[in-house]
ZAMARGU-4260 file (C-alpha; in steps of 0.2 Angstrom, whole numbers, plus 5000, padded with zeros to 4 digits):
<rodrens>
0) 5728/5551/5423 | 5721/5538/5409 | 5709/5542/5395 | 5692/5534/5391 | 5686/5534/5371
5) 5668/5534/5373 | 5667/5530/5355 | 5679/5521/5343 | 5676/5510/5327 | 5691/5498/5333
10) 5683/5484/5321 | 5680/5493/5305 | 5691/5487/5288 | 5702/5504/5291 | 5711/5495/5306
15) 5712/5478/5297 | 5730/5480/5295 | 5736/5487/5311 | 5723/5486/5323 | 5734/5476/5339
20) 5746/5490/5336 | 5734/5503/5334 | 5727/5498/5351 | 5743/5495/5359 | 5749/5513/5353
25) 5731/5522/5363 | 5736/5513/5379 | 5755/5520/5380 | 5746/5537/5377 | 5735/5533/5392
30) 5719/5530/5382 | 5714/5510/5392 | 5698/5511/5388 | 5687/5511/5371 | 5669/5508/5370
35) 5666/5502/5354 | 5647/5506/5345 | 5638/5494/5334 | 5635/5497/5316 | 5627/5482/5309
40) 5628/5462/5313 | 5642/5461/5299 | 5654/5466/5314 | 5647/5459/5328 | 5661/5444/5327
45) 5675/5456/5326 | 5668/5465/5338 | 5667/5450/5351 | 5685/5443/5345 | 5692/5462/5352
50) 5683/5460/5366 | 5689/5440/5370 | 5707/5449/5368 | 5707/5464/5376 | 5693/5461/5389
55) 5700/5475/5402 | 5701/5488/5388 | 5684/5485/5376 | 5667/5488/5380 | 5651/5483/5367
60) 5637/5490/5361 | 5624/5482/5350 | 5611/5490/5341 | 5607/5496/5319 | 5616/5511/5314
65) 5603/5525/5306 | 5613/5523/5289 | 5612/5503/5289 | 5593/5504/5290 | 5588/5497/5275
70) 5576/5482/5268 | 5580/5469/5280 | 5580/5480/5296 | 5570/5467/5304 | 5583/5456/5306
75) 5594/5466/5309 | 5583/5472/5322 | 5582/5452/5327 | 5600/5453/5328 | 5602/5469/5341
80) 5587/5458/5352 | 5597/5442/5352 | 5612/5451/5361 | 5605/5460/5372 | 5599/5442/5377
85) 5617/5438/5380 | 5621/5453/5393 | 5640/5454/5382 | 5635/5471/5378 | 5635/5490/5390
90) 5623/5501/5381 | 5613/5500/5364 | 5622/5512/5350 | 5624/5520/5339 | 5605/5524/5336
95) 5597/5537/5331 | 5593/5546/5313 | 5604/5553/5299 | 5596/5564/5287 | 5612/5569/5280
100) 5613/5553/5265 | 5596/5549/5262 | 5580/5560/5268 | 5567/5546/5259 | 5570/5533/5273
105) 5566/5545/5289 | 5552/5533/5293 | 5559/5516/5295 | 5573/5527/5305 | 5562/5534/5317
110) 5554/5514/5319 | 5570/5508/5322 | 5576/5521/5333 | 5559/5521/5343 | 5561/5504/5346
115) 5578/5502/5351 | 5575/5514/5365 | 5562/5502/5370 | 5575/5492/5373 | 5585/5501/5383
120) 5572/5504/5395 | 5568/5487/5396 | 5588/5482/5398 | 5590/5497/5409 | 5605/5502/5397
125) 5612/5519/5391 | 5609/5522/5373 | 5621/5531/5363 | 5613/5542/5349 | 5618/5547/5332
130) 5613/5564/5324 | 5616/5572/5309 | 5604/5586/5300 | 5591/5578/5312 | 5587/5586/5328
135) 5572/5590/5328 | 5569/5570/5323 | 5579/5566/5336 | 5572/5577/5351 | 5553/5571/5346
140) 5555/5553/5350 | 5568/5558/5364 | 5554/5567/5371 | 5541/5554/5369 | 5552/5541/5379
145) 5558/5555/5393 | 5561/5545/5408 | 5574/5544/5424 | 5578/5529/5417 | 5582/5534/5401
150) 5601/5540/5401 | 5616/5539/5388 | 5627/5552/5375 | 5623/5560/5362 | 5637/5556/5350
155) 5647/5568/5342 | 5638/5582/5347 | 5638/5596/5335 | 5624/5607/5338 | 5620/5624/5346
160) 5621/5628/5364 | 5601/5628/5363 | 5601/5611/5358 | 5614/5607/5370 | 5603/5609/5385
165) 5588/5602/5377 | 5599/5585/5375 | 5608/5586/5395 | 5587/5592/5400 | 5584/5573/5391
170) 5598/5564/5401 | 5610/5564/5389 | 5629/5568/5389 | 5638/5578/5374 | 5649/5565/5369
175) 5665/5580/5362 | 5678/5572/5348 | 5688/5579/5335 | 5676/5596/5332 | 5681/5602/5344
180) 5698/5606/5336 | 5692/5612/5321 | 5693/5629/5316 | 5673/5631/5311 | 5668/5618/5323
185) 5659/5629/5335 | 5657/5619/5349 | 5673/5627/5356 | 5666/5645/5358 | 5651/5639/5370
190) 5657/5623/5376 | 5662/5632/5394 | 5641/5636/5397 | 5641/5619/5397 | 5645/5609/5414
195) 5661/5596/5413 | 5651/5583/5420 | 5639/5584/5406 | 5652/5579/5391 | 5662/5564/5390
200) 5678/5562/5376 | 5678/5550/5358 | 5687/5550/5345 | 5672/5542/5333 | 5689/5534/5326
205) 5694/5531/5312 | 5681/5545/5307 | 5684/5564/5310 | 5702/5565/5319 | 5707/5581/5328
210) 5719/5596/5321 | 5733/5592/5316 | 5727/5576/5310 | 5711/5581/5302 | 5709/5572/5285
215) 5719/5558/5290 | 5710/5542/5299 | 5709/5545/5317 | 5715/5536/5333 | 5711/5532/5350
220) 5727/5538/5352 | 5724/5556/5347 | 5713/5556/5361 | 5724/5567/5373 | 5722/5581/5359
225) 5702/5583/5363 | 5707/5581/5379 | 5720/5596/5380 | 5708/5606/5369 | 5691/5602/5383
230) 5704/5609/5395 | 5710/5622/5386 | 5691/5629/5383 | 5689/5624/5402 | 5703/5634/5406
235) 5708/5619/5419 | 5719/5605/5420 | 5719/5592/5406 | 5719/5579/5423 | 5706/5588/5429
240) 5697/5583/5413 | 5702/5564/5414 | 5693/5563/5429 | 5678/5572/5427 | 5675/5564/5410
245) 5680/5547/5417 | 5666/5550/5432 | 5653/5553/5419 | 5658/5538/5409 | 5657/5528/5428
250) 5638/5535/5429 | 5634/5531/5415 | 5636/5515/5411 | 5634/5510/5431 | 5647/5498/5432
255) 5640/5490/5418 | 5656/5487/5409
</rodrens>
């Protein structure tokens, strides 16, 4: 059964040099589709090239990355509303708030993330969240938005069990990558309390690849090793965990893609 990558920088400078291959390489290992998140409106052009060339395999998202919010946000910002005006785009991501690099700009963050969530009420799309050292941040304004219509993954999910369910209580899904291999990742020993239809797989490629890869640039194709690790936790079938991640991916997104 074939693999979806919730999450995977296809268009980033890393890939410059072997990206066709790259992509070619995930689909023999039975990863045909990869959802591709925004950073910043320096990629959008490479993003929409992938996506006129391989327009059964990529999906896009547009929205400001929580590191790239700096002085001219506003445009950026400006940027993220124009595309959503051109209905190319499945979900708004990655959003969110990092307090990991720089704690001084947590307000224009929360601004940006606040408002991008507007959106995706407004556009009825999934958000895609980013969060690191920032919770707490991140729970407040999920909170202030909570709604039905509010749905989408909480990238990378790295947190406690406790914070697990406050996310899948907000109608988010644990987006599970490369941690989940790592020795003092964590997320392994309680993942099982967690129901499979609440996670969905990514590689967050070329970022954080799996063991036996870890410290190397990730993959799409290194996708099957999260997979065989969720099923391992799981103690089911690694096709068992293709298709309930795949069904997750399918109600999320609505056919959007």
């Amino acid at each position: 059964m074939n693999l979806i990558d919730t999450h995977t920088h296809l268009y980033v400078e890393q890939f410059d040099n072997d990206r066709d291959d790259q992509i070619k390489i995930a689909i023999s290992n039975g990863v045909t589709k990869f959802f591709l998140p925004a950073i910043d409106k320096s990629y959008t052009d490479k993003m929409l090239n992938l996506k006129s060339k391989y327009p059964e395999n990529i999906f896009l998202m547009t929205g400001l990355h929580p590191t790239h919010v700096k002085k001219n946000y506003q445009d950026e910002l400006s940027h993220v509303k124009e595309n959503l005006n051109l209905n190319h785009f499945c979900a708004i991501g990655e959003i969110g708030i990092d307090l990991y690099w720089d704690k001084t700009n947590l307000l224009n963050q929360q601004n940006v993330f606040d408002q991008q969530i507007l959106w995706a009420k407004e556009y009825d799309l999934p958000i895609v969240i980013h969060c690191r050292d920032a919770f707490s941040e991140v729970f407040e304004i999920l909170e202030q938005h909570s709604s039905d219509k509010l749905r989408g993954i909480f990238h990378c999910f790295t947190g406690t069990i406790d914070q697990a369910k406050k996310a899948i209580d907000l109608n988010m899904k644990l987006g599970i990558g490369g941690v989940i291999t790592f020795k003092n990742g964590k997320i392994d020993k309680f993942i099982k309390e967690i129901p499979i239809e609440s996670i969905v797989l990514e590689t967050d490629s070329p970022y954080m690849a799996p063991v036996p890869h870890r410290g190397k640039r990730n993959e799409s194709a290194y996708l099957p090793i999260i997979a065989k690790k969720v099923a391992e936790c799981y103690n089911v079938s690694f096709d068992y965990v293709a298709m309930k991640t795949n069904e997750t991916v399918n109600s999320i997104f609505d056919k959007l893609y």
